[in-house]
ROKEPA-60437 format. One record per residue: residue in one letter; x, y, z of N, C-alpha, C, CB in turn. Coordinates in steps of 0.001 Angstrom, whole numbers, plus 500000, padded with zeros to 6 digits. Atoms other than C-alpha are relative to their C-alpha. Glycine has a CB too. Layout:
<nodes>
AXYZXYZXYZXYZ ...
</nodes>
This chain:
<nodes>
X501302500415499503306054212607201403500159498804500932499054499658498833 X499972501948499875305356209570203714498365500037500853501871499007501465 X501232500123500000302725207992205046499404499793501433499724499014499120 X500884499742498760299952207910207079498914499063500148499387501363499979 X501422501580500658297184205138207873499216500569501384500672497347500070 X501302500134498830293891206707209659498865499083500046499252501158500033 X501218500931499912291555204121210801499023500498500845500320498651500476 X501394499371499573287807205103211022499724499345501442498665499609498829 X500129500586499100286406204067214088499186498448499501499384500970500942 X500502500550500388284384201752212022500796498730499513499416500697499417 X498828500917500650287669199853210758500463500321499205499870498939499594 X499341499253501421288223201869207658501292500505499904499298501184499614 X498626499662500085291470202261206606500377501141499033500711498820499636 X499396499178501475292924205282204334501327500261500843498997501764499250 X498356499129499508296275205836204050500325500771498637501671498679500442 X499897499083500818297403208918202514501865500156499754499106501311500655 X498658499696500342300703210032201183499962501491500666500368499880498272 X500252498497499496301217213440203136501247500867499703499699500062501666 X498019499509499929303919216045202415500081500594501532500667501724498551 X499268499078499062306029217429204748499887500849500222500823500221499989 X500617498450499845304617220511206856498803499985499952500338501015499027 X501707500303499956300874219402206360500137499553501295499173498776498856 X500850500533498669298774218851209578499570498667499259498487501119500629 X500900501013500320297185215445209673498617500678499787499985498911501105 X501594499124500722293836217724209454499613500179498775499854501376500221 X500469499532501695294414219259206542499991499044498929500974501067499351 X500233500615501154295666216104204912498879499393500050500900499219499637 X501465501130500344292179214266205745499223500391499633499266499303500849 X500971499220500278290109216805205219499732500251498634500172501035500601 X499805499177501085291492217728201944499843498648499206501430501009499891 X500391501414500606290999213873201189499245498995500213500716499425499933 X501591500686499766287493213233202419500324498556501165499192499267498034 X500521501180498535288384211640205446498900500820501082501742499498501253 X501255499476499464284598212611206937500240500076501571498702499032499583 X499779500210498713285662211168210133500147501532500793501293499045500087 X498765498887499457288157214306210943499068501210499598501849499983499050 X501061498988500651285621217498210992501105501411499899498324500293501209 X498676498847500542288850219769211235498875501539500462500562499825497498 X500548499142500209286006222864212317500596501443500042499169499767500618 X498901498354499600288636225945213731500385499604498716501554500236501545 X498615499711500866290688225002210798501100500008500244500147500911499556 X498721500641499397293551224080212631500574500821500908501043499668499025 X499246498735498760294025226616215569499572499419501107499424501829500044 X499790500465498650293328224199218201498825500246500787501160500623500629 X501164499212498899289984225650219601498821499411499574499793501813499914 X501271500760499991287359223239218470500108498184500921499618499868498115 X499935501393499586288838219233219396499362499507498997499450499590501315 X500918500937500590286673218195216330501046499153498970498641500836499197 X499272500569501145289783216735214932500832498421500660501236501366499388 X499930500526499396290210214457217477501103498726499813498938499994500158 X499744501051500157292613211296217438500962499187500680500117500031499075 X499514500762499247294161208185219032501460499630499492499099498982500160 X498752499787500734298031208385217936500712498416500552500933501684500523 X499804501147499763299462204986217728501703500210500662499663499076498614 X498811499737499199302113204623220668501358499358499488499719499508501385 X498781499878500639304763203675218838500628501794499368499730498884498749 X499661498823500502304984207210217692499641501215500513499680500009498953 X500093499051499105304089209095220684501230500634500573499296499523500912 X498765499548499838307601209746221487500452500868499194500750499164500023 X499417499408501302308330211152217809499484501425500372499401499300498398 X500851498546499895305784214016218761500426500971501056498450499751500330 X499892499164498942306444216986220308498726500049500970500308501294499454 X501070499983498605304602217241223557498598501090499720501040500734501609 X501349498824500531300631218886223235500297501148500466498398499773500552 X500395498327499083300932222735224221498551499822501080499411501572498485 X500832499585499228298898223975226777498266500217499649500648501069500316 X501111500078500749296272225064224327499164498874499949500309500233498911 X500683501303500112295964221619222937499492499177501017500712499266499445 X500319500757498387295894219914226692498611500546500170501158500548501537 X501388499235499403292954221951227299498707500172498987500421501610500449 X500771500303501176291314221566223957499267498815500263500817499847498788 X500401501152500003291325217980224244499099499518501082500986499350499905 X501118500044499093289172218397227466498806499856499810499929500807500554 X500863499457500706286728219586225592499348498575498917500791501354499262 X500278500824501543286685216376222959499154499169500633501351499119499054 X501034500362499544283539214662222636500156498394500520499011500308498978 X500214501293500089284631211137222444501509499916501252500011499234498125 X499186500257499058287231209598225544501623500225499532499638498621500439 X498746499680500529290475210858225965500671498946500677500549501453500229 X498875501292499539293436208478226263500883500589500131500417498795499139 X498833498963500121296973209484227129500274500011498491501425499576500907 X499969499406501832297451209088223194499152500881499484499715498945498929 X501105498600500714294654211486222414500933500923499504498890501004501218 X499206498895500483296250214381220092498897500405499062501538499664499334 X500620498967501348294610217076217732500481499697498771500366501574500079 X499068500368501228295802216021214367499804501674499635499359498548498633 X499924498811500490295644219653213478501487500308500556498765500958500439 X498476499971499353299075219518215911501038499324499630500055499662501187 X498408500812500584300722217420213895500029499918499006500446498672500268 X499330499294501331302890218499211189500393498861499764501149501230499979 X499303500959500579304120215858208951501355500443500004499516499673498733 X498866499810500700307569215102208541500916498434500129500774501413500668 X499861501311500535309846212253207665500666498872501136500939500166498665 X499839500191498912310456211020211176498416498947500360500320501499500700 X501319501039499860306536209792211096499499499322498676498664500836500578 X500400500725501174306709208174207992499020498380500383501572499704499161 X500682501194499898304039205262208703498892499830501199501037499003500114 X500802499406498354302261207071211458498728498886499443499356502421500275 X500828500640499885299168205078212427499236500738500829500302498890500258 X500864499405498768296135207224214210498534499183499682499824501994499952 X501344500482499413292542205825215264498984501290499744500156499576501766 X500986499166499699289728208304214869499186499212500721499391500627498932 X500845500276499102287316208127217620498826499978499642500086500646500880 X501099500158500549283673207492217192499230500861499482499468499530500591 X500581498578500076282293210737217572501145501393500287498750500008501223 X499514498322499943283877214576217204499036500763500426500405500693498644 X500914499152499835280780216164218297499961499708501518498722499836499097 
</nodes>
């Protein structure tokens, strides 16, 4: 497992323990982080999962697909070059201490 610290846009902090192979989606979702509306279910075709990936660990990530690039068009709240789908990112022990931002709004 390692960890993860999403901060609400509000300041709220949760950090979760995630295993390895979980989306950040599924783990917030599945642990009432409200923020993260997760609506496709993790296939990339809503943006309601929206988030600001702390650049220290933009390198660790594989690059967005095409899909996602074009998803994130779509997202309601401003995209930054850190913008990523947390539905695109798989845990593993490489982002142990990841840090993402949710944005204000997903809608």
């Amino acid at each position: 497992m390692s960890k993860v610290v999403y901060i609400s846009h509000d300041g709220t902090r949760h950090e979760l323990d995630v295993s390895d192979g979980v989306s950040l989606m599924q783990a917030a979702v599945s642990n009432g982080i409200y923020d993260i509306v997760g609506d496709c279910g993790g296939s990339a075709s809503c943006a309601t999962c929206h988030v600001y990936v702390d650049e220290a660990f933009c390198d660790k990530l594989p690059a967005p697909t095409e899909r996602e690039a074009g998803m994130l068009e779509c997202a309601a709240a401003e995209v930054k070059p850190n913008s990523r789908l947390c539905c695109q990112i798989v845990m593993s022990p490489v982002l142990d201490g990841l840090v993402v931002e949710i944005p204000d709004r997903q809608w």
